[in-house]
Structure formats: structure tokens, C-alpha cells
N, C-alpha and C positions, 0 to 999 in steps of 0.2 A: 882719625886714629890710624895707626900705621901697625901691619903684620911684618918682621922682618926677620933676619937670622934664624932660619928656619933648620932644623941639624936632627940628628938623631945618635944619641952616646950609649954605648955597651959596658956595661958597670957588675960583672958578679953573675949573677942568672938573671939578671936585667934588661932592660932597654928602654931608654927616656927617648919617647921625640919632642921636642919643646918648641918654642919661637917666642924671639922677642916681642912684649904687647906694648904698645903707647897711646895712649886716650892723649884726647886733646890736653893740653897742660897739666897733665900728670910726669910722675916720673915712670920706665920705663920698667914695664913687670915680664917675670917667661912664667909662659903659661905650659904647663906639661903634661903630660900624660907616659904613667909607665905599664907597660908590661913583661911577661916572662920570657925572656929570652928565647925560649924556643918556640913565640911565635912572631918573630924578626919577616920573617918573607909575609905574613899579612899586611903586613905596614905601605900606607902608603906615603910618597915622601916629600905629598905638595903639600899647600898650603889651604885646602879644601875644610878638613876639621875646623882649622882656627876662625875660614871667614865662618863655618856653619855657627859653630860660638858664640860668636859675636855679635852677629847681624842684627840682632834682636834689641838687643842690648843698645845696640848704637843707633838702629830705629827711634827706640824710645830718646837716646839727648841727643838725635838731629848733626850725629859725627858721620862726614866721607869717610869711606874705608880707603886707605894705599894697602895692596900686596906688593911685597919686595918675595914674587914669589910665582907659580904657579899653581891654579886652579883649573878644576874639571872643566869642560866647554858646557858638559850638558848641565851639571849645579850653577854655571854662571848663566844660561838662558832662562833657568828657571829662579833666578832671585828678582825680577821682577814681578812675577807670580806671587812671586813672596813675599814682595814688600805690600802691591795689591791688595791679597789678600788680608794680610795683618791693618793697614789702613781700613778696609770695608768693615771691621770689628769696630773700627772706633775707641780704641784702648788709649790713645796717645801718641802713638806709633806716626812717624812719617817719614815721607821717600828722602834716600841717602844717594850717593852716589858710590860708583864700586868700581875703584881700578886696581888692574892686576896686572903685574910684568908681563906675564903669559897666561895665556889660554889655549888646553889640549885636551884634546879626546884622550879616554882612559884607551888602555888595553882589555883586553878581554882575559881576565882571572881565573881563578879558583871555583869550583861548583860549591863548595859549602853555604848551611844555612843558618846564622846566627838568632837566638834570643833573649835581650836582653831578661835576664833572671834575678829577681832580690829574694826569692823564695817566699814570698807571698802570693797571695790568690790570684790575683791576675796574670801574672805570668806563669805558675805553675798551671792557670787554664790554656794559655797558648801554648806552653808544651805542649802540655797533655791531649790538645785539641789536635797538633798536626804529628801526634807519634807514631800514628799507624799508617799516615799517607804514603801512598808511595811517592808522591813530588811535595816538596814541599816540609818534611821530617827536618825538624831540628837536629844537626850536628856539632853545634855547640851552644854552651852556654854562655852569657856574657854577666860577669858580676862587677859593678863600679864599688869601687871607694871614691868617696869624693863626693856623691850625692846625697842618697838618703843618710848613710851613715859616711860622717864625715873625714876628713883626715887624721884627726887629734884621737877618734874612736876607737886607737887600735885593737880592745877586746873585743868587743863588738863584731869590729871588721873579723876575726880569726874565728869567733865562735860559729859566722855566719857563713865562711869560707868555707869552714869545716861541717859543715852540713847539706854547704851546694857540694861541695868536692863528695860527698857521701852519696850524694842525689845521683851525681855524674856517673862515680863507681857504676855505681847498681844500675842504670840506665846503660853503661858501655857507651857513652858520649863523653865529650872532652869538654873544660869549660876554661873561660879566658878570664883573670883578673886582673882589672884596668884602676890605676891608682890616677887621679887626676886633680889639677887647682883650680881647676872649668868655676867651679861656684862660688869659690872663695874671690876668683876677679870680678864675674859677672855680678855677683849679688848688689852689690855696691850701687849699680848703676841701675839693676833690675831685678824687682823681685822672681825669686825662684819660681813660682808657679809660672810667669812666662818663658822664664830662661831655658827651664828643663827641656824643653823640646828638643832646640837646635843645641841643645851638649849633649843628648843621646845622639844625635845625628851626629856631632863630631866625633865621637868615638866608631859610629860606623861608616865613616869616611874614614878614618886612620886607618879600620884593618880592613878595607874594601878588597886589596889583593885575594881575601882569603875570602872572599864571603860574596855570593852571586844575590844574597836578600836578608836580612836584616830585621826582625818582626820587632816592633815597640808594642807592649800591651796594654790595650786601652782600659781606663779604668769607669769608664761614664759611658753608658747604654746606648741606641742611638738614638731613642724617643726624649733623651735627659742632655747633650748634646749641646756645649756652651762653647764659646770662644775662649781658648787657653794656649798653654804653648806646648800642649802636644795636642793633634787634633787629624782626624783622619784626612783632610782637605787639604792639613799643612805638611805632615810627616813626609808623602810622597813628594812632596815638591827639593827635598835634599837628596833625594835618588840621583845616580850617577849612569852615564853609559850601560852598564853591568854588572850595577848592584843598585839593588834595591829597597826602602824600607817601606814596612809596609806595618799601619796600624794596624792592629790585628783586637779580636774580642767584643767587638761593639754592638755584637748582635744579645749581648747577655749582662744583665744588671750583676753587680757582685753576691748578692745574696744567690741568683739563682747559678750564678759559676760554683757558688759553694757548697748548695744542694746536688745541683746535677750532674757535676765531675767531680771535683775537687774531692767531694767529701768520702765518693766512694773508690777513689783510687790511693796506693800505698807508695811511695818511693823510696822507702827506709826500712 
């Protein structure tokens, strides 16, 4: 498969960054991701998201990757790792090869700390968990369309907006909504429960400029602890020069996130 035309378009209070996608004998799909315009300087403007995307995806039907593009030094040393690891499960998964125009070390960014948020229990226990830290405090929120609730979802999507946006208020944090077709290519070739990983990770490769760590929150305990494709073994393996993602929650079943925190704190 081949990553190409890699661009990023200014539309209204918008901003798409996109790239052309082509699977082996397929015809030629953009895969995109939009956000709010006025978080343009998070963006980053290689090609890092789309291999994270995909990887997985293309593990499983046994396609070489071409980037017509550049990627991180430090996410391309560590996608043998990744392939590695995802073979030692045993899922199906097998090693691809991965060429890329270029290969560069990031720059050194932004201090912020992102976590991804859908406003249920597991991430409102990672907020909740690092809000009084002094290192380590979430300073934004990150909400997808595109994943749990899909593109076509738009009530849904605005109801749920409008209640992180509420969250946000009242916390004095900012939050970022990321509109994406991440799932709608990937499903095809891979079920969701693997894919979800490496399309969280590509959204935190896109606004990497802005974000020094990245928390995904884990939903499965570590005593309970299966091979899937978000997983604490695999998530840091998409980490870049200086930023970071980092599974976060795994030290608490959801029942007891919802007794011990959750249940007694208000954000509304």
C-alpha cells in the first residue's frame, strides 16, 4: 500500500490534514482528519499518523508500506517492536516491510498534556487521576468523532460535545475535537477492536507539536490483561522523540474506577 499527497487545507474555523491511501488493488482513498482551526500550530506535517493507522491493518493482509513522505526516526525504530510484538500474540498479524522517503528526528515542542476523553468512566478516571498532579495534569481534552460515535452520528456527536465542552468550562481546560475517516478505511481490512490502537495513536502523532504526553485510557485491569490493540506493551511503542503516549488506568478494574473516584466526584 502506498501513503502519498500528504497536505493540510484551511476551510472556515477548520483545518483537514489528509493523505492519499492505496491498498494493494484497491482504488485510491484520503484519509483525513479535521480540526479547529485554532489548533493549526499542534499539527504535525509528516506522515507519522497515517503509517500509525495503518500498520496494523496492513500486518494483518501481509501489504509493504511506501511513504511518499516523511516520518519520526524514533516511531520508525520502534515499528519493529511493533510488528514483534503484535506477531508474539498470535492474532494473524505478520512482518511487512516499511519504506519511507525520509526519516527525521522531531523537534522539541510544546509542554501540554493531552487525554483522550469520550466522557465515560475510564477516561474521566485519568483525568480525574492526574488533576491535582503537579507533573503530569491534563491540559487538554481530546474528543474523536469517527470512532465510538461515528461520522453519520451527528446528534450524538454535538450532544456529547456539548457536555465535554461543559466539563472543560468548569475544569478551566481546553478540549480538541478531532473529526476523522480513520475507521471507516481501516474496518474493512481489520476489525476495530485491533485497529483502535494505532488510530488513537495517529491522532496523537498529528497534534504532537502541542502535546509533550498523550494519556489513552485503559479499559481492562492488569490482573484481566489480554492482547488487543490498545494495550500498555503496545501504546508506548507509537511514542515519538518528545511526546509521549502513555496507557494510563490499569491498575483499577471499571467497577472499582466507579466506586472509588468517579462516583464521588462532580464536573457539572
Amino acid at each position: 500500500m502506498i501513503i502519498r499527497n500528504i497536505k493540510r487545507l484551511i476551510s472556515g474555523e477548520n483545518i483537514t490534514a489528509s493523505a492519499e491511501i492505496q491498498f494493494n488493488g484497491s482504488k485510491s482513498e484520503t484519509m483525513f482528519f479535521i480540526i479547529p482551526k485554532k489548533f493549526h500550530s499542534f499539527l504535525s506535517p509528516d506522515a507519522s499518523p497515517y503509517l500509525a493507522a495503518l500498520l496494523i491493518p496492513c500486518m494483518k493482509t501481509g501489504e509493504d508500506i511506501t511513504i511518499e513522505g516523511t516520518i519520526s526516526d524514533k516511531l520508525n525504530s520502534s515499528i519493529p517492536k511493533i510488528m514483534n510484538l503484535l506477531i508474539s500474540w498470535k492474532k494473524g498479524f505478520s512482518k511487512i516491510n516499511i519504506h519511507a522517503s525520509r526519516i527525521r528526528r522531531d523537534d522539541e515542542y510544546y509542554g501540554n498534556i493531552g487525554c483522550f476523553f469520550s466522557a465515560g468512566v475510564d477516561s474521566f478516571y485519568t483525568y480525574l487521576k492526574h488533576k491535582k498532579k503537579r507533573k503530569g495534569k491534563v491540559t487538554h481534552l481530546i474528543f474523536v468523532q469517527g470512532f465510538d460515535i461515528d461520522l453519520q452520528s451527528g446528534k450524538l456527536f454535538d450532544v456529547t460535545r456539548k457536555h465535554i465542552e461543559q466539563i472543560a468550562d468548569n475544569e478551566k481546560i481546553a478540549y480538541i475535537t478531532v473529526k476523522t475517516n480513520v475507521a471507516s478505511i481501516t474496518e474493512p481490512r481489520l476489525i476495530w477492536d485491533w485497529g483502535h490502537g494505532g488510530a488513537l495513536a495517529s491522532i496523537a502523532l498529528l497534534l504532537r507539536k502541542g502535546f509533550k504526553s498523550v494519556y489513552i485510557a485503559g479499559s481492562v485491569a492488569t490482573k484481566h490483561l489480554f492482547p488487543y490493540g490498545t494495550h500498555p506493551d503496545l501504546d508506548k511503542l507509537w511514542s515519538t522523540e518528545y511526546m509521549t503516549i502513555i496507557h494510563d488506568g490499569i491498575e483499577r478494574d471499571r467497577l472499582d474506577k466507579i466506586v472509588s473516584i468517579v462516583s464521588r466526584k462532580r464536573l457539572l
